[in-house]
C-alpha positions as CSV (number, residue, x, y, z in Angstrom):
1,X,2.8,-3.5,74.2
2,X,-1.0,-4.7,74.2
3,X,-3.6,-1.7,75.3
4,X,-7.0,-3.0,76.1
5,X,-9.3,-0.2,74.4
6,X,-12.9,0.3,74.3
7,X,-15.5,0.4,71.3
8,X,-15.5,2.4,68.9
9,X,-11.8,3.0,69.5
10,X,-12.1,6.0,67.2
11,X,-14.7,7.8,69.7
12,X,-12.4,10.7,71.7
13,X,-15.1,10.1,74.3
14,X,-13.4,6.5,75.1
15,X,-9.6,7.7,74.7
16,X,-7.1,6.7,77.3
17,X,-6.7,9.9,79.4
18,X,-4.2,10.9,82.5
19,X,-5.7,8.6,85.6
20,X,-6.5,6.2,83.5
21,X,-5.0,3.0,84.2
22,X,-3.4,2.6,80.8
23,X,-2.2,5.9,80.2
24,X,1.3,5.1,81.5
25,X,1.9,2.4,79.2
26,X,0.0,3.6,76.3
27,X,2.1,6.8,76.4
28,X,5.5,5.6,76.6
29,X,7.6,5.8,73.3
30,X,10.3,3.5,72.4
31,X,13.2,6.1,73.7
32,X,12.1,5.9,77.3
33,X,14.1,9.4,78.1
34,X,11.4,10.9,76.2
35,X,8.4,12.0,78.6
36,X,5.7,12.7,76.9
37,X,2.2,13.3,78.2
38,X,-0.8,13.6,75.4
39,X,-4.1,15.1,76.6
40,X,-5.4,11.9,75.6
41,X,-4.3,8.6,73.1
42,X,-6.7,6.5,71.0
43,X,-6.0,3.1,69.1
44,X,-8.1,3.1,66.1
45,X,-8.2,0.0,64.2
46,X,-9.5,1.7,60.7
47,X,-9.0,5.0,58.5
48,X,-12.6,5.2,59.5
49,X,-11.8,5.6,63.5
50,X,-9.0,7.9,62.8
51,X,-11.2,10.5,60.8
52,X,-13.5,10.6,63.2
53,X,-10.6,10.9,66.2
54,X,-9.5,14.0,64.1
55,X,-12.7,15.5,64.2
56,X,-13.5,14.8,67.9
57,X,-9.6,16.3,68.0
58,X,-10.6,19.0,66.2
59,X,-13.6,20.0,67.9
60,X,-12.4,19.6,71.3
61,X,-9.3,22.2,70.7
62,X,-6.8,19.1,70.4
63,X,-3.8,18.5,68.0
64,X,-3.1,15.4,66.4
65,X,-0.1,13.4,67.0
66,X,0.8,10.1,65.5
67,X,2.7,7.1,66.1
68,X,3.3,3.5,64.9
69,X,6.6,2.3,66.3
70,X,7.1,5.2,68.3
71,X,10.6,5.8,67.5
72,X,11.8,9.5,66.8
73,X,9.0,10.6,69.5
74,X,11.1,13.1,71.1
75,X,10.9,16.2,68.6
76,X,7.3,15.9,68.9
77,X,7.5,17.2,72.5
78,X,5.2,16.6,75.8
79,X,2.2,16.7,73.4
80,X,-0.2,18.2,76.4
81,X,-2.2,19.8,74.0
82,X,-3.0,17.1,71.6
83,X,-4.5,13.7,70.5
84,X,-2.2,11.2,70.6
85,X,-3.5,8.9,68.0
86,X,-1.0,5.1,68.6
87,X,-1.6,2.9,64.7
88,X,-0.2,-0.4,66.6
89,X,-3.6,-2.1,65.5
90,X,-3.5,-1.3,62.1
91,X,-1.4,-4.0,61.0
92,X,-2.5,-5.5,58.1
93,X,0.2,-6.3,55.4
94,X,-0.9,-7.7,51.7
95,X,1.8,-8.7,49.4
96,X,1.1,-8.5,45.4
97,X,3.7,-10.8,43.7
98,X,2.6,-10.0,40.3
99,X,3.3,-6.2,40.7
100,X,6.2,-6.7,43.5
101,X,4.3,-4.5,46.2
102,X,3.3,-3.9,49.4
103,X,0.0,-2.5,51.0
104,X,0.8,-2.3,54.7
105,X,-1.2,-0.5,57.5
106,X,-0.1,2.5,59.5
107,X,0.9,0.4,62.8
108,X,3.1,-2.4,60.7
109,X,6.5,-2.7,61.5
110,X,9.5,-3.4,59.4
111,X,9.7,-7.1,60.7
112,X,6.4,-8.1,59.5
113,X,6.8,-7.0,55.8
114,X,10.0,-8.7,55.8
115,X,8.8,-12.3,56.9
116,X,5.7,-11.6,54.5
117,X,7.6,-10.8,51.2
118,X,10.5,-13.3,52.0
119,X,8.5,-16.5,50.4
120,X,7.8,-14.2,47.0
121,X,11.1,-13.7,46.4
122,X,11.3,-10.0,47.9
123,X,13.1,-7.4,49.8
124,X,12.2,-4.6,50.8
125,X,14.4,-1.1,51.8
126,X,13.5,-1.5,55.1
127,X,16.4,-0.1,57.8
128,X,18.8,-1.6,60.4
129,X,16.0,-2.0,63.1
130,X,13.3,-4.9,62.5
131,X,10.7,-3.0,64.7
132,X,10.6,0.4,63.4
133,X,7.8,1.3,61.9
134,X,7.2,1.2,58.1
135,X,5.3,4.6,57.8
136,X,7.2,7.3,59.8
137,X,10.9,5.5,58.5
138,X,9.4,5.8,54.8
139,X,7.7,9.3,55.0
140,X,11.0,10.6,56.9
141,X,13.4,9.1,53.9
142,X,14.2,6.0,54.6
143,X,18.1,4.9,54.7
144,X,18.9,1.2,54.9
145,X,21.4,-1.5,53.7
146,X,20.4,-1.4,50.1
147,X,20.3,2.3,49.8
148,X,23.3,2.7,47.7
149,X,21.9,0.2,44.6
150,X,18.4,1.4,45.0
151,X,18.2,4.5,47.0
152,X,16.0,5.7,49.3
153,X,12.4,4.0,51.0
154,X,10.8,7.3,50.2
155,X,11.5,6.9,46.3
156,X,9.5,3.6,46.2
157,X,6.1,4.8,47.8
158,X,3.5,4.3,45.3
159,X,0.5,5.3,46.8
160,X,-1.5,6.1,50.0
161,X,-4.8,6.3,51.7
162,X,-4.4,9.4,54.1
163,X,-6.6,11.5,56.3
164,X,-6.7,14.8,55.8
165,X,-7.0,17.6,58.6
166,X,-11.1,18.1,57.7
167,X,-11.8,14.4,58.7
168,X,-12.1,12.4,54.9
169,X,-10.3,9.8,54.0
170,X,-7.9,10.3,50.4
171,X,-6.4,8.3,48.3
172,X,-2.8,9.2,47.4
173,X,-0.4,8.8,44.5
174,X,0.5,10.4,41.6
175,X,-2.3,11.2,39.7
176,X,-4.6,11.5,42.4
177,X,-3.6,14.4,44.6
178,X,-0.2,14.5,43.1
179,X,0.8,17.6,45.7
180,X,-0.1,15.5,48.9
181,X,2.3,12.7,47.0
182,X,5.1,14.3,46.8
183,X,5.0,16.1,49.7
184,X,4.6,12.6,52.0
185,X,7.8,11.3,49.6
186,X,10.6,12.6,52.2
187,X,7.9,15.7,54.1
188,X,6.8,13.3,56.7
189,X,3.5,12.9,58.4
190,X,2.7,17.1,58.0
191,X,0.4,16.6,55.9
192,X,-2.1,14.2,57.1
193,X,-2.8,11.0,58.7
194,X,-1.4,7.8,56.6
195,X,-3.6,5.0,57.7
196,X,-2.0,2.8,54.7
197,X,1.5,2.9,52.6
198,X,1.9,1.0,49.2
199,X,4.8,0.4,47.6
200,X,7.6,-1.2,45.6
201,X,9.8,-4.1,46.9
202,X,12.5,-5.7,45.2
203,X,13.3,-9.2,43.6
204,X,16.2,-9.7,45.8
205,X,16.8,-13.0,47.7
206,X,20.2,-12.6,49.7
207,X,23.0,-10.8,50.2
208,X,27.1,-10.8,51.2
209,X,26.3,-9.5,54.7
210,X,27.1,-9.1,58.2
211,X,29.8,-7.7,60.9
212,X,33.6,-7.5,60.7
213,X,34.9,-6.1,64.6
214,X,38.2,-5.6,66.4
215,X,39.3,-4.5,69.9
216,X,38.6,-0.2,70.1
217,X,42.4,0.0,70.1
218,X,42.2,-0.4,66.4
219,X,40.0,2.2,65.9
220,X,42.2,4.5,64.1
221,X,43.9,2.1,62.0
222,X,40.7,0.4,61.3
223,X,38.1,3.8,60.6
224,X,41.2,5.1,58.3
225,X,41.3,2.2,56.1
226,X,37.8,2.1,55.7
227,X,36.7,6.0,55.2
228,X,39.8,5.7,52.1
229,X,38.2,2.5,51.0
230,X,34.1,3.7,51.2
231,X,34.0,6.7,48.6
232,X,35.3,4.3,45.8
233,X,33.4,1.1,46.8
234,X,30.8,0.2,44.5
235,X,27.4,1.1,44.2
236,X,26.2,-2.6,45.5
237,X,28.3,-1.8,49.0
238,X,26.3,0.2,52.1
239,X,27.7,0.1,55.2
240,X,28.7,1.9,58.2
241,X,31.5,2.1,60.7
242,X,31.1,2.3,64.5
243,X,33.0,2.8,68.0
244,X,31.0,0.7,70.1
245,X,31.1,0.3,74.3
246,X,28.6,-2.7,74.7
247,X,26.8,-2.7,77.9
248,X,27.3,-5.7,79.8
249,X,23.7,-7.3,79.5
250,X,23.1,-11.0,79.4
251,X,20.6,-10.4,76.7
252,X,23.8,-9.7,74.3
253,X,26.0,-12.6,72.9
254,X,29.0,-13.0,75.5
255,X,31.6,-12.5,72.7
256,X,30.8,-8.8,72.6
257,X,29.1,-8.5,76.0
258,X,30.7,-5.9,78.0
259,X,33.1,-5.0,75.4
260,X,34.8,-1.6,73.9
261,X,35.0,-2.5,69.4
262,X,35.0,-0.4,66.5
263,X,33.1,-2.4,63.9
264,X,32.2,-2.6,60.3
265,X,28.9,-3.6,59.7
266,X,26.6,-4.2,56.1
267,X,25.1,-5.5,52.9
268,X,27.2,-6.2,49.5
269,X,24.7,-7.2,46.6
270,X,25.7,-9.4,43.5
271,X,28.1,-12.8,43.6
272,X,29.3,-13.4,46.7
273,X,32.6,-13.9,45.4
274,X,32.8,-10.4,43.9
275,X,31.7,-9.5,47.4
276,X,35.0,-11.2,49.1
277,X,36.8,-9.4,46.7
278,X,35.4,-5.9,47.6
279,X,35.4,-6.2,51.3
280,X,39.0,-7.7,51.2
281,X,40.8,-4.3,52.3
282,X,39.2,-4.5,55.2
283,X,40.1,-7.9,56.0
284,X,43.4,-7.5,55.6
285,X,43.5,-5.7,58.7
286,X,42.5,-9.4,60.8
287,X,39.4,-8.4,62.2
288,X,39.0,-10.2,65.6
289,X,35.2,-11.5,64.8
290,X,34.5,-11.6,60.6
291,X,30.7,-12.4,60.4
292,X,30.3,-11.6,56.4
293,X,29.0,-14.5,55.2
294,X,25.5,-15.0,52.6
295,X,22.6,-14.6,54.1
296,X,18.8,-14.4,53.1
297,X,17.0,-10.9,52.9
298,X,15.2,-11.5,56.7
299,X,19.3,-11.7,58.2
300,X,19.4,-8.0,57.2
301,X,17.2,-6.8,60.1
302,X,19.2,-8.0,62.8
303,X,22.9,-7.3,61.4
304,X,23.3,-4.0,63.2
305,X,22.1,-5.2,66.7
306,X,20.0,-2.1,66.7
307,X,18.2,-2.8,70.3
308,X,14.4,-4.5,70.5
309,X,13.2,-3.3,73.4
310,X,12.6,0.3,74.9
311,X,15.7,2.0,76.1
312,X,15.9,5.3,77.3
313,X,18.7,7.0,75.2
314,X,20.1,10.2,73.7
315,X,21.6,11.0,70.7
316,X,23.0,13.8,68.1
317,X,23.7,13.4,64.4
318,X,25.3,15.5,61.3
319,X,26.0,14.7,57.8
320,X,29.4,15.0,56.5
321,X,30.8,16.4,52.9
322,X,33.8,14.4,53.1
323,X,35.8,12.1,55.5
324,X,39.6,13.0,55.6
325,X,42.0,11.1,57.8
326,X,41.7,14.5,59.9
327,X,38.0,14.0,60.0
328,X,38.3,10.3,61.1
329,X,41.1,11.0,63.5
330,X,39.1,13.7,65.0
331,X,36.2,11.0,65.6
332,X,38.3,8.9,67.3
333,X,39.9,11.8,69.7
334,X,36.1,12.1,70.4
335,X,34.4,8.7,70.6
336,X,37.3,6.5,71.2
337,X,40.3,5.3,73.4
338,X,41.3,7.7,75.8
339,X,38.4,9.7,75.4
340,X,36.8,9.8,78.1
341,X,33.0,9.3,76.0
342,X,30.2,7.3,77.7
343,X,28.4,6.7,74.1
344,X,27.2,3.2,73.4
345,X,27.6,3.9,69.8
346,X,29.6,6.8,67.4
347,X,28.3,5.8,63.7
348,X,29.5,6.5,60.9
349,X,27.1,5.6,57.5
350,X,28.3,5.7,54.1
351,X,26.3,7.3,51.4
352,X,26.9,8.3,47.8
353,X,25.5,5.9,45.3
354,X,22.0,6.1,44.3
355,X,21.4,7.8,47.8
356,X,22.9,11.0,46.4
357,X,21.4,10.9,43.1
358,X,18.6,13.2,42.6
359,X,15.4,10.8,41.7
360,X,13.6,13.2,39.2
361,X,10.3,10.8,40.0
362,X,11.2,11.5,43.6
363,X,9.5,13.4,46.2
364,X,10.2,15.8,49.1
365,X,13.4,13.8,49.5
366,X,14.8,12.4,47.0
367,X,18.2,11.8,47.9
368,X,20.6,12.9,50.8
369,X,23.5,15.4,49.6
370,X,26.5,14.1,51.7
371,X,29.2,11.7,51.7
372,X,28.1,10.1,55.4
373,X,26.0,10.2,58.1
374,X,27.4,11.0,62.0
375,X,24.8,9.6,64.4
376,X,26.2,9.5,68.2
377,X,23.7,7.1,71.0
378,X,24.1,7.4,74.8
379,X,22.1,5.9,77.4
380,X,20.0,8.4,79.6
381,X,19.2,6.2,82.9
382,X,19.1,8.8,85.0
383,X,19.7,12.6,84.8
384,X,23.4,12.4,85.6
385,X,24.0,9.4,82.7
386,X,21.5,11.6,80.5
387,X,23.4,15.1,80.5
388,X,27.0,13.3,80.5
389,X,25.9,11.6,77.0
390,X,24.5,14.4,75.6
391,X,27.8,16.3,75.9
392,X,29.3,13.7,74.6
393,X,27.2,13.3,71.5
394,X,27.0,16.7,70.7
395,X,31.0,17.2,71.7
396,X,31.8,14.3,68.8
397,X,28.9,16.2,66.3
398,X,31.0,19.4,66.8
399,X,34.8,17.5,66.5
400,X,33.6,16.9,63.2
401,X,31.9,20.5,61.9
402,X,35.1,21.4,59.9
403,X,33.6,18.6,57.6
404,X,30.4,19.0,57.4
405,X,28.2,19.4,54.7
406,X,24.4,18.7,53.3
407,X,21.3,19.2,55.0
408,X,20.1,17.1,57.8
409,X,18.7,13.6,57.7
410,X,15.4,13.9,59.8
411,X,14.7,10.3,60.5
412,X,18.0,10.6,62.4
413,X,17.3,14.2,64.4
414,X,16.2,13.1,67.6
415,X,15.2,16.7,69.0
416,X,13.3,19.8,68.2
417,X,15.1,21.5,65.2
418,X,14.2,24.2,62.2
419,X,12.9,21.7,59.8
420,X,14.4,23.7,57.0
421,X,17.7,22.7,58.1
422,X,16.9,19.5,56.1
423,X,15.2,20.8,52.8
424,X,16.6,22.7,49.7
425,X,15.0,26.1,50.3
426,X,12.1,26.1,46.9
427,X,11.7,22.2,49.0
428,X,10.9,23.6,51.9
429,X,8.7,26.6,50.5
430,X,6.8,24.1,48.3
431,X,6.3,21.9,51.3
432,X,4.9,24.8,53.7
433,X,2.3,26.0,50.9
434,X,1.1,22.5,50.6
435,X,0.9,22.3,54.5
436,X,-0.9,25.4,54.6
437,X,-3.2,24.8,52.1
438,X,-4.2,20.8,53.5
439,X,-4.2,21.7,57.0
440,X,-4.3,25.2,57.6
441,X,-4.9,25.2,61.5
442,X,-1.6,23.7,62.3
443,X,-4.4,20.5,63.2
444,X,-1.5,18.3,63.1
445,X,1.5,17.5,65.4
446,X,4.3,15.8,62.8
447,X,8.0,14.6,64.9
448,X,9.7,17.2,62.5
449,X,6.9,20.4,61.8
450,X,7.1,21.6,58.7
């Protein structure tokens, strides 16, 4: 989305406001259920524009909101009273091979840092989506297709420039304002403004990755083998298990288009002959489409099909303690065959690994505490197809609460919740004094308040 803006595009004075021509565009998030209306929205181009938006913000009685990608929008709410400050033209990304890291701005998206570290040699642990934005997925936690080797995004931030509630511009790690560095490592954007990210990418030029898929009839056959097989997979295995009814849009390959599948999608590091040999339970059971194969780092963006363009959608997610064959038949009974559910996708991701090892180096959130994910997406075209989804995501959420166990994964909470549901309780204490003492007027308007 290109929005024509004015100059400076840090003056308030020349924000986009309701009447304006642009503000329909400019305020539309990527989940297009999610209808939020800012008192105004600005497209700064420089850490300089956005202090000075926060003071014009601050002086006119406004909270501050920020966006890059605009995904996770919705527990931000309508956002009448507040500055709704959109990053998308702060996209510059700078790759250091000699140090293996990135310096990207707060509008880059996932895509971008990809196709720049690529010819270096490098990966990055970037999620299943290419166009999510780097900032909000890293301060949130960061889960993605290497997270089992090397953990989580949040655990490989180095360093930031931010802007702080009072308008100046700070710089960020661990020496320098070591509070404010931890407390962006997993807190999210609560305390400030991040106009730039740095940090760590790996020397990793392919993996064994890709999709394995049968008919949804197989989904209990298939999602038992699989939940017996993920706990003892090795560390170099993410991956996640789905139910999937595929909308019948020509945009999507005809050999799933329109189809009902449970499918096993994700990354194996190492020889890709070691890899065969790992996934080969699963391929004993004859999947109907096997797309493992080699691939180069970029391939890993695309592997989940995650959708590209605005949707409007809802969802409901929970993390899990263990996964029984009660647990996964309960899933099914939910999300699958007979069920009567209208969800495009029940998820299932695996964890354990480095994901659920403590990072003593490690910020806010170092690691998750369960065994897997449960995320559940619906479409929301209308009211009707919006509240029908939503029962169903929250009806397959509550099949599997006899299993449940760790705290809440934020970049996957969609909705308004008590943050604390998601920290370790001397986490979340630590995180509110720091919150109180960098932006004690509640200036700014984080997706998940702290």
């Amino acid at each position: 989305m290109t929005i024509e803006t004015h100059s400076p595009a840090g003056s308030l004075s020349t924000a986009i406001r309701p009447g304006d021509d642009r503000y329909e565009a400019a305020r539309t998030g990527f989940n297009l259920a999610v209808d939020q209306r800012p008192a105004a929205i600005a497209y700064p181009g420089s850490a300089a524009e956005v202090a000075e938006l926060v003071g014009g913000a601050r002086a006119a009685g406004l909270r501050v909101a920020v966006q890059g990608g605009a995904h996770n929008a919705g527990p931000q709410g309508p956002l009448d009273n507040a500055l709704l400050i959109r990053t998308n033209r702060m996209d510059d990304v700078h790759i250091d091979p000699a140090t293996r890291r990135a310096r990207v701005g707060a509008g880059v998206l996932w895509d971008a840092v990809v196709q720049a570290a690529t010819p270096h040699g490098l990966a990055a642990l970037h999620g299943s989506s290419p166009n999510v934005g780097v900032v909000g997925y890293s301060l949130g936690g960061g889960l993605g297709w290497l997270a089992r080797r090397h953990g989580l995004q949040a655990n490989r931030i180095t360093a930031a420039e931010l802007v702080t509630a009072d308008g100046e511009i700070v710089p960020v790690d661990a020496q320098r304002e070591p509070e404010l560095f931890w407390a962006l490592r997993g807190g999210g954007g609560n305390v400030g403004i991040v106009t730039e990210l740095e940090f760590e990418l790996l020397p990793i030029t392919q993996a064994y990755a890709g999709m394995l898929a049968w008919d949804w009839s197989q989904s209990e056959r298939v999602l038992q083998r699989w939940a017996a097989w993920a706990p003892g997979a090795p560390d170099d295995v993410t991956t996640s298990a789905r139910i999937m009814q595929i909308p019948p849009l020509p945009e999507i390959p005809e050999v799933i288009r329109g189809r009902q599948l449970v499918v096993i999608d994700g990354a194996v590091l190492g020889d890709p002959q070691v890899a065969e040999e790992i996934l080969a339970p699963l391929r004993e059971l004859a999947p109907e489409i096997d797309m493992f194969a080699t691939v180069p780092m970029p391939a890993l963006t695309r592997i989940h099909g995650d959708p590209e363009e605005p949707l409007p959608s809802t969802s409901a997610t929970g993390m899990l303690a263990e996964l029984p064959p009660q647990a996964v038949s309960a899933f099914v009974r939910a999300a699958g065959p007979g069920s009567g559910s209208s969800l495009v996708m029940a998820e299932l991701r695996q964890l354990g690994g480095a994901v659920g090892r403590p990072d003593a180096n490690g910020g806010a959130l170092s690691h998750l505490e369960g065994a897997f994910v449960a995320f559940a997406l619906g479409g929301a075209f209308d009211e009707e197809d919006r509240t029908r989804s939503q029962i169903h995501a929250d009806r397959l959420i509550n099949a599997l609460a006899p299993w449940a166990g760790g705290r809440l994964y934020l970049n996957f909470v969609e909705e308004q919740i008590e943050t604390a549901a998601a920290f370790e309780a001397a986490v979340f204490e630590r995180l509110q004094a720091i919150r109180a003492q960098a932006d004690p007027t509640g200036l700014f308007r984080a997706n998940h308040v702290i």
